[in-house]
N, C-alpha and C positions, 0 to 999 in steps of 0.2 A: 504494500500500500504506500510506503513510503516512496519505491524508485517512482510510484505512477504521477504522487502527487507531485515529486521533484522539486529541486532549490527555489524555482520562483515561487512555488506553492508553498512551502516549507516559509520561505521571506513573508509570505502574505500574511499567512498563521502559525506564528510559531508554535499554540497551545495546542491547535491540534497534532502536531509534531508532536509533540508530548503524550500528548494524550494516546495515539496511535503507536509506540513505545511502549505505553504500561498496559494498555489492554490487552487480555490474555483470555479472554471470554472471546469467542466468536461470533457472539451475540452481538455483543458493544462494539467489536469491529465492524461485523456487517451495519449496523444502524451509524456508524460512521461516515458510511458510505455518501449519504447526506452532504455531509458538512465539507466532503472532497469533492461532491458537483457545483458546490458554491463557490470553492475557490479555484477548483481550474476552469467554472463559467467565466471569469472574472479574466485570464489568462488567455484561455483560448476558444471560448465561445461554450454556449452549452451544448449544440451538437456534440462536440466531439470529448469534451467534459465527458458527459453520460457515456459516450460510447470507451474512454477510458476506465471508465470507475467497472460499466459493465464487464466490460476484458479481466477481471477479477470475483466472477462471481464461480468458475470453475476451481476456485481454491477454496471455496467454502462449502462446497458438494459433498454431505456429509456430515458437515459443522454445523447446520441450521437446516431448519424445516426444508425438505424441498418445494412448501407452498411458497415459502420466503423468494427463492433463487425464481421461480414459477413466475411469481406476482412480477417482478422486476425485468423478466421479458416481455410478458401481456403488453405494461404501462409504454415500453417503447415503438411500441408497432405501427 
């Protein structure tokens, strides 16, 4: 999560840096997910924000509900 969000995103929010560091729940990662289309919207638009953040949801296959990984491809269609 962190190579996705990368230094400019890291610069924009350092706390979420932080935050994405000590979470160890997969949960609060994934619900993360959020607050990393905020700030690479902000960098590089939200198209391709969303479609970064999504490129990450094959690591949590297994770690959360598969309705969770489900819901979050329906919403981009």
């Amino acid at each position: 999560m962190l190579d996705v969000l990368g230094d400019d995103g890291a610069q924009i929010n350092p706390q979420l840096v932080r935050r994405l560091k000590y979470l160890h729940d997969p949960h609060a990662l994934w619900f993360a997910r959020a607050e990393m289309v905020a700030v690479l919207s902000q960098l590089h638009g939200e198209a391709l924000a969303v479609h970064r953040v999504q490129s990450l949801s094959p690591v949590f296959a297994g770690l959360v509900p598969k309705s969770l990984i489900e819901s979050s491809r329906l919403r981009t269609r």
